[in-house]
N, CA, C and O atoms as CSV, one atom per row, in Angstrom:
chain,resi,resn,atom,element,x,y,z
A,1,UNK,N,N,100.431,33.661,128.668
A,1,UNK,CA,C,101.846,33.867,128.924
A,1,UNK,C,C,102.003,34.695,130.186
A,1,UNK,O,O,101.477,35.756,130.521
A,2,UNK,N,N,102.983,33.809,130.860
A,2,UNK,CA,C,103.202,35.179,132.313
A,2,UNK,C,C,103.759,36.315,132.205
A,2,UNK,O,O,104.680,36.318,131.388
A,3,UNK,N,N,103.507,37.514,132.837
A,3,UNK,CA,C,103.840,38.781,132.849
A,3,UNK,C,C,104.877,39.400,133.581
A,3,UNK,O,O,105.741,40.151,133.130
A,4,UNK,N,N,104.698,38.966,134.931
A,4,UNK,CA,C,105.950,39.259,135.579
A,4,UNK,C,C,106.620,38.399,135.782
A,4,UNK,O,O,106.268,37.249,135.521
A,5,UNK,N,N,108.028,38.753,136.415
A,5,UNK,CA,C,108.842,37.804,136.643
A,5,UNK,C,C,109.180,36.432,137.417
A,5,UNK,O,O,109.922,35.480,137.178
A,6,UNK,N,N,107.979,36.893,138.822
A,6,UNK,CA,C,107.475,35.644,139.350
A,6,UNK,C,C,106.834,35.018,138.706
A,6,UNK,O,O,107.009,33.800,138.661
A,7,UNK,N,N,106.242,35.401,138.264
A,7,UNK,CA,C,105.119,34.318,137.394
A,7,UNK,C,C,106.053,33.582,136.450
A,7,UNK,O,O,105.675,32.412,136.407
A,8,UNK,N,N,106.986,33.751,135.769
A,8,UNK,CA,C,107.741,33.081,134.692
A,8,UNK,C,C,108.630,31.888,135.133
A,8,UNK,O,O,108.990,30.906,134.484
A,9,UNK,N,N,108.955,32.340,136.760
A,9,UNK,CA,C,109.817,31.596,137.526
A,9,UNK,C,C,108.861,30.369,137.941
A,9,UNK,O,O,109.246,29.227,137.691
A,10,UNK,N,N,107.126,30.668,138.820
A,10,UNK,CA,C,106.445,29.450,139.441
A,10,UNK,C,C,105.950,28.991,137.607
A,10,UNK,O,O,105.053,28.169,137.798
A,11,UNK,N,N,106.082,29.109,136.362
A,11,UNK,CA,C,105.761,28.355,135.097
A,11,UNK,C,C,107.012,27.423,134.996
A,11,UNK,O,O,106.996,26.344,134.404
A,12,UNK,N,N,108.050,27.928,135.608
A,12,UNK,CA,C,108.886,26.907,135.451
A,12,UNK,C,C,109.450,25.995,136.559
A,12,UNK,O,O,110.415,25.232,136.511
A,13,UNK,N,N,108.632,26.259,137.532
A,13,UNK,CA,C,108.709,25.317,138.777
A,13,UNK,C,C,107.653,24.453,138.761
A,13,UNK,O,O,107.647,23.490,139.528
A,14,UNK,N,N,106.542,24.708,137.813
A,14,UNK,CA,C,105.115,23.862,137.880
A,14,UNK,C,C,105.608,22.729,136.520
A,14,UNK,O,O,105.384,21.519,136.515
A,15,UNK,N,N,106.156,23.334,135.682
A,15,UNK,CA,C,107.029,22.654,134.451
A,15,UNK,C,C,107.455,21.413,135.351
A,15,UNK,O,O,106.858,20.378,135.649
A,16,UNK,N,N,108.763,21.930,135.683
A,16,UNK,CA,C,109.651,20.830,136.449
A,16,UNK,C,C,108.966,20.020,137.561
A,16,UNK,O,O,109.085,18.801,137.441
A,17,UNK,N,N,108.267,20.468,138.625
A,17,UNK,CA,C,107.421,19.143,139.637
A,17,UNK,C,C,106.271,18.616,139.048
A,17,UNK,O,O,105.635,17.877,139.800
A,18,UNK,N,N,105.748,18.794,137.769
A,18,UNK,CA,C,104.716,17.893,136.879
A,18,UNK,C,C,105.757,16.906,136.328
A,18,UNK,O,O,105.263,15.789,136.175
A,19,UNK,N,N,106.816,16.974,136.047
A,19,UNK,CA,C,107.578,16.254,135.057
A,19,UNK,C,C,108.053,14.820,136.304
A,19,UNK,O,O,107.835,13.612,136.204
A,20,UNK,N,N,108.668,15.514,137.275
A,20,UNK,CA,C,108.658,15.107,138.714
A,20,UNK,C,C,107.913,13.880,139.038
A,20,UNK,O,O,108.075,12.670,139.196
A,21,UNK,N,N,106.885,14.931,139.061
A,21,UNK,CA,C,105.588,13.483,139.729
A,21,UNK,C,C,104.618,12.817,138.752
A,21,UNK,O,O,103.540,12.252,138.936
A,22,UNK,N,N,105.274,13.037,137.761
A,22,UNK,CA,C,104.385,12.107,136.379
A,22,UNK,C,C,105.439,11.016,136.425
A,22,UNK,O,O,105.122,9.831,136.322
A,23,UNK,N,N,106.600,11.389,136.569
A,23,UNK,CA,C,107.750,10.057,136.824
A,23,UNK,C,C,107.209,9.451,137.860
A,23,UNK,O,O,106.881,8.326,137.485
A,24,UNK,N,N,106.938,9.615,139.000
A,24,UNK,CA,C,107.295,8.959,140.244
A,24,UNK,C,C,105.381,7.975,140.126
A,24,UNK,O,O,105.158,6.789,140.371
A,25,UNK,N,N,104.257,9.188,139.626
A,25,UNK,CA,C,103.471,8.112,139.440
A,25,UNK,C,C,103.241,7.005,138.822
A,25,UNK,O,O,102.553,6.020,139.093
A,26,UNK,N,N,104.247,7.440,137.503
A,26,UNK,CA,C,104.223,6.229,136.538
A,26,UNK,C,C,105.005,4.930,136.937
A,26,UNK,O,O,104.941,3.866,136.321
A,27,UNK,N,N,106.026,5.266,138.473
A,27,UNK,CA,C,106.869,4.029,138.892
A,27,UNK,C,C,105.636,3.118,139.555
A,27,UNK,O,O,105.364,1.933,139.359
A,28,UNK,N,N,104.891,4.260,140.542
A,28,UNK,CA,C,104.026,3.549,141.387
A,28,UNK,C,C,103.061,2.541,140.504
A,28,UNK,O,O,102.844,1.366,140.799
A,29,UNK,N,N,102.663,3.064,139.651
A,29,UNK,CA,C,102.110,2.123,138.261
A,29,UNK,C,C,102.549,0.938,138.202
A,29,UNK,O,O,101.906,-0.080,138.457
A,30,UNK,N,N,103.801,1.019,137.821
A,30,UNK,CA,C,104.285,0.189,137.071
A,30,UNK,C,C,104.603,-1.100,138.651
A,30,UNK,O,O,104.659,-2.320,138.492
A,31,UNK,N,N,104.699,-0.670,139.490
A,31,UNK,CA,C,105.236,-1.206,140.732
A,31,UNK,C,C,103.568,-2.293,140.834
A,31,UNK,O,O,103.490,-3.521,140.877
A,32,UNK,N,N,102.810,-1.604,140.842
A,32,UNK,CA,C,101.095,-2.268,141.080
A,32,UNK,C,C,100.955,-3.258,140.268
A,32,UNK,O,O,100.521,-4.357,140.613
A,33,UNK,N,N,101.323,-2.944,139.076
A,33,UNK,CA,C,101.507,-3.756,137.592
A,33,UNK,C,C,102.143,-5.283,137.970
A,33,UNK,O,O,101.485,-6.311,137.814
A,34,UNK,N,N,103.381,-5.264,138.436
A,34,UNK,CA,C,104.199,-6.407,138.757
A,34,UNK,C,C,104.001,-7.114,140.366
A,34,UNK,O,O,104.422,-8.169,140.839
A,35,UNK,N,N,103.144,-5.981,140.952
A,35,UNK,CA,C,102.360,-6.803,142.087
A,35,UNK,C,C,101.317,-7.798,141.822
A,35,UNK,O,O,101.142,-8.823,142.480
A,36,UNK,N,N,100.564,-7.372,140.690
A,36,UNK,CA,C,99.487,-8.369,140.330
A,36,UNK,C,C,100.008,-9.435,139.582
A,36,UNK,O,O,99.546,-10.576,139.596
A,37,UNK,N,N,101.107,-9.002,138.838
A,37,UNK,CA,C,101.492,-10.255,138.261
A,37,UNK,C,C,102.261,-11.013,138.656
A,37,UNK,O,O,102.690,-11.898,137.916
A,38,UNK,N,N,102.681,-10.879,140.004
A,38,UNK,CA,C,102.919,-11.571,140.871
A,38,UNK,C,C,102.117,-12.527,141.248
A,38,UNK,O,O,102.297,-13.744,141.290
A,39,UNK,N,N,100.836,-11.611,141.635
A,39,UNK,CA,C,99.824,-12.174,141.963
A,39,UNK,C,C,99.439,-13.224,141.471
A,39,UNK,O,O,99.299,-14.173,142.242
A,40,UNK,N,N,99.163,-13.395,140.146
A,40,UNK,CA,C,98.586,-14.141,139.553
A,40,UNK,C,C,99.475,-15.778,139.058
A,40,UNK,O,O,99.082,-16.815,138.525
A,41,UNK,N,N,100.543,-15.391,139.467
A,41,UNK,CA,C,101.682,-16.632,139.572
A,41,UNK,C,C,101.604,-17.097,140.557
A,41,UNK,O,O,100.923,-16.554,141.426
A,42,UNK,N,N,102.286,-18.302,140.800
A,42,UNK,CA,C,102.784,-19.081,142.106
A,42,UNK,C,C,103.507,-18.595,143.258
A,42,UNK,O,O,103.176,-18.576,144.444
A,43,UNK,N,N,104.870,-18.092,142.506
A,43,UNK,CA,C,105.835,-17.646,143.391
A,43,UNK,C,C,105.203,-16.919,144.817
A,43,UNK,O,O,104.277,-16.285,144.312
A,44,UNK,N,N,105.156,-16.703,145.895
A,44,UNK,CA,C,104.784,-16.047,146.440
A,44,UNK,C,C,106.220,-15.522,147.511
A,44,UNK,O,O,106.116,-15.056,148.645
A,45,UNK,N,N,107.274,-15.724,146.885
A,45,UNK,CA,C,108.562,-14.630,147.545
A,45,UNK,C,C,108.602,-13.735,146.513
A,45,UNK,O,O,109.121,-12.627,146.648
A,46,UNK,N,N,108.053,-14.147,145.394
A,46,UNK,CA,C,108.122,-12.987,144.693
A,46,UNK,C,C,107.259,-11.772,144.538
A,46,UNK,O,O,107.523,-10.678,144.040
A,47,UNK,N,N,106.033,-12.288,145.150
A,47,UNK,CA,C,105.020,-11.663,145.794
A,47,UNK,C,C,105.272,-10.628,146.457
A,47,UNK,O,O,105.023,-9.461,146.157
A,48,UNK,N,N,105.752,-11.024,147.333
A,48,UNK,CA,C,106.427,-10.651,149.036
A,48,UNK,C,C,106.991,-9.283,148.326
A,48,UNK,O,O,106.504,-8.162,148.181
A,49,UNK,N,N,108.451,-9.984,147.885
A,49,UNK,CA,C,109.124,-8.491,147.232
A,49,UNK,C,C,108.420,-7.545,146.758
A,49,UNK,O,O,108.598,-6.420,147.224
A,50,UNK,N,N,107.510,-7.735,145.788
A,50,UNK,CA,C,107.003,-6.935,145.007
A,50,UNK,C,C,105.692,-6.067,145.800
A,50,UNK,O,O,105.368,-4.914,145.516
A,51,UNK,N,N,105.023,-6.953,146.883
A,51,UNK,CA,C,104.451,-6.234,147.592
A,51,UNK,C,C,105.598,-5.204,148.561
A,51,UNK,O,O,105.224,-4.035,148.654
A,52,UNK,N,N,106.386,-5.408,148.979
A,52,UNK,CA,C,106.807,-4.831,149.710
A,52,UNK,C,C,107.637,-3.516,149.555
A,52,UNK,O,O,107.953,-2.730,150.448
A,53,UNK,N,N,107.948,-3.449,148.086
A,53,UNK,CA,C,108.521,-2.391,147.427
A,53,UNK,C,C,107.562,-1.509,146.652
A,53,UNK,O,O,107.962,-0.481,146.105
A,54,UNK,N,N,106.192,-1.939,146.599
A,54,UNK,CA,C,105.242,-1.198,145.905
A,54,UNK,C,C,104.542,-0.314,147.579
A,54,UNK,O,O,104.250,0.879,147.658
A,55,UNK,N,N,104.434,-1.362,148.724
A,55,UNK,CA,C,104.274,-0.692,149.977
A,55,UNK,C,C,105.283,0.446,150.217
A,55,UNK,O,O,104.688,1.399,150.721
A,56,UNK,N,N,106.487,0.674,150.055
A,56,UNK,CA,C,107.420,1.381,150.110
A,56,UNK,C,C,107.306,2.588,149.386
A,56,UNK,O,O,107.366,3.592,150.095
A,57,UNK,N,N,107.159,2.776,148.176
A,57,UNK,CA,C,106.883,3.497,147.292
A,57,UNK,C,C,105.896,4.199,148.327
A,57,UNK,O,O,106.216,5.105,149.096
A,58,UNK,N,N,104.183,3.406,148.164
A,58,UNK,CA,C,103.403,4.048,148.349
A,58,UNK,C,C,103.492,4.975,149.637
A,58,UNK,O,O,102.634,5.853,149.548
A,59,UNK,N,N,104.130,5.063,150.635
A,59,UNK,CA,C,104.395,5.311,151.806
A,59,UNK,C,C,105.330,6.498,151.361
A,59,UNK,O,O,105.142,7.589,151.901
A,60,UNK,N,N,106.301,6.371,150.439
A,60,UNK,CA,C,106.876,7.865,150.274
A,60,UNK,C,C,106.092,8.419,149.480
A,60,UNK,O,O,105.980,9.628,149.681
A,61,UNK,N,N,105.521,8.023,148.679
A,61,UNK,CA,C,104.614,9.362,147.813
A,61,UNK,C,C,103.579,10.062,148.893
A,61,UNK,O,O,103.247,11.234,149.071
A,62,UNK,N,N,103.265,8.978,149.452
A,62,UNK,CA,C,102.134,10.043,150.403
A,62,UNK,C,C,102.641,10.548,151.646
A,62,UNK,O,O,101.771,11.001,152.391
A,63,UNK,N,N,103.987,10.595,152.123
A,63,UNK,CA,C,104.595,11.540,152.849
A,63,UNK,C,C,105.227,12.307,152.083
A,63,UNK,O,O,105.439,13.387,152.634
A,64,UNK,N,N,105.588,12.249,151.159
A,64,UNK,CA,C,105.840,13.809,150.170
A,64,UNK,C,C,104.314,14.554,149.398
A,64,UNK,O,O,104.500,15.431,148.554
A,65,UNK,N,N,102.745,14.108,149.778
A,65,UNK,CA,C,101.907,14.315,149.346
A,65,UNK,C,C,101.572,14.443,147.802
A,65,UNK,O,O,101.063,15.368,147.168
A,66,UNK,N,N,102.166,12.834,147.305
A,66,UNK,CA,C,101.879,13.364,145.768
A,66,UNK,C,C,100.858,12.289,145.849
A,66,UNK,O,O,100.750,11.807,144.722
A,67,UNK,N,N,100.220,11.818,146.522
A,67,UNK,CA,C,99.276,11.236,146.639
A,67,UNK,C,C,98.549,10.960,148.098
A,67,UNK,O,O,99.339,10.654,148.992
A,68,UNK,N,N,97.349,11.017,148.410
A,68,UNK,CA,C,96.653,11.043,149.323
A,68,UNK,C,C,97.169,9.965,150.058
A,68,UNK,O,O,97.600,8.885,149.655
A,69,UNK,N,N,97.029,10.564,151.575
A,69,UNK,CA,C,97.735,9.025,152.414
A,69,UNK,C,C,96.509,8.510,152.616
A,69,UNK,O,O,96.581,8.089,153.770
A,70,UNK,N,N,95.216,8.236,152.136
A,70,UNK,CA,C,94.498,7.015,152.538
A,70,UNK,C,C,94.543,6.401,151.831
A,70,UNK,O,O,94.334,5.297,152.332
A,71,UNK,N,N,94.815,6.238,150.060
A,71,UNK,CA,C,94.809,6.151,149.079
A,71,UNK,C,C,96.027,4.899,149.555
A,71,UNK,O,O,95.954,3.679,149.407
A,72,UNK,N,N,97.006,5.638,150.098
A,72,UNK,CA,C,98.298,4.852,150.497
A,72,UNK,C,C,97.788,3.859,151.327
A,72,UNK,O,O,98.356,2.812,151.019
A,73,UNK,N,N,96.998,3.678,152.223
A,73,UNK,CA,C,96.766,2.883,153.443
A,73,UNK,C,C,95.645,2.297,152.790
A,73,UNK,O,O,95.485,1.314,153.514
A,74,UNK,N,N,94.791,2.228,151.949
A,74,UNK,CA,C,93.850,1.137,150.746
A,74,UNK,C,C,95.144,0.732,150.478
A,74,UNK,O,O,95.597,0.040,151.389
A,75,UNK,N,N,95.958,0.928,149.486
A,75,UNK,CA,C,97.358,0.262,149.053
A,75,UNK,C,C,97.289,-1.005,150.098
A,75,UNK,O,O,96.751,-2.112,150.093
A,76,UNK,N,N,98.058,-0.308,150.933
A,76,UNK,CA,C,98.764,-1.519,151.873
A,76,UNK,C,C,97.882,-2.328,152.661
A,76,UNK,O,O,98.298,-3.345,153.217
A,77,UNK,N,N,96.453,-1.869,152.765
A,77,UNK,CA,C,95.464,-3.385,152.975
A,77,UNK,C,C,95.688,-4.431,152.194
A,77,UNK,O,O,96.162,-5.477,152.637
A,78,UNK,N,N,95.302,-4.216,150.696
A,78,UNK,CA,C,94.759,-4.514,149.971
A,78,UNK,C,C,96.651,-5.723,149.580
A,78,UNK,O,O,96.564,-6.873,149.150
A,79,UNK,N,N,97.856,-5.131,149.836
A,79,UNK,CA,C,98.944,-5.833,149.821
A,79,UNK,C,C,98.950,-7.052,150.867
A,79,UNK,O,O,99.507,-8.130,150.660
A,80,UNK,N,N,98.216,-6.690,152.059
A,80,UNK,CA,C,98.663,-7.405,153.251
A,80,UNK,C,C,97.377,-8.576,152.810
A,80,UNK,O,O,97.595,-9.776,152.975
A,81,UNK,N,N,96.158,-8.131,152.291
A,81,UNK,CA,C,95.451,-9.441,151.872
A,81,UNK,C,C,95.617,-10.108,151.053
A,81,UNK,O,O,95.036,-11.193,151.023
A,82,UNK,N,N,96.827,-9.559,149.664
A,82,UNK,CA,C,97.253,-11.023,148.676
A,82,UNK,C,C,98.519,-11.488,149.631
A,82,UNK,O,O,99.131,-12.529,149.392
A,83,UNK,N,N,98.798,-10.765,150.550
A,83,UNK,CA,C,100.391,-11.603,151.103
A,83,UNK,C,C,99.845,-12.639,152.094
A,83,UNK,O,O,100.534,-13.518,152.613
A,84,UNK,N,N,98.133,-12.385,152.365
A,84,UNK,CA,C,98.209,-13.909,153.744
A,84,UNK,C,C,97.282,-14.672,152.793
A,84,UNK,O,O,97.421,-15.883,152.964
A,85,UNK,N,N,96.443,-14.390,151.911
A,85,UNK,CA,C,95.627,-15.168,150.879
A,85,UNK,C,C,96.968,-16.157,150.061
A,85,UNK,O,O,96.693,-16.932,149.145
């Protein structure tokens, strides 16, 4: 348990930006999720979209650093080779 008063304040700032970025990773998830199953269909505008909004994502999480920007830039290879495959 924290003792002083800062400390009680950064327990409840570490509270709130875990809650934060457990949301925002679980979108990026879910965004990868419907890229592949994109993937694995025909459609390929639907592809497109779905790559291109999971590229999006990934590009703000790793300029707000909730995830490594190379991590981000594997991402968007790895988009740009199911979008010309």
């Amino acid at each position: 348990m924290a003792n002083t008063k800062s400390a009680i304040k950064n327990n409840r700032k570490t509270i709130a930006r875990t809650l934060r970025n457990r949301s925002h990773k679980t979108r990026l998830k879910t965004l990868a999720k419907k890229v592949q199953a994109a993937a694995a269909g025909d459609d390929k505008e639907a592809l497109k979209t779905a790559a291109l909004a999971y590229v999006s994502a990934m590009d703000k999480a790793a300029k707000s650093k909730l995830i490594h920007g190379n991590k981000a830039n594997r991402a968007k290879a790895s988009m740009a080779k199911l979008l010309v495959a």
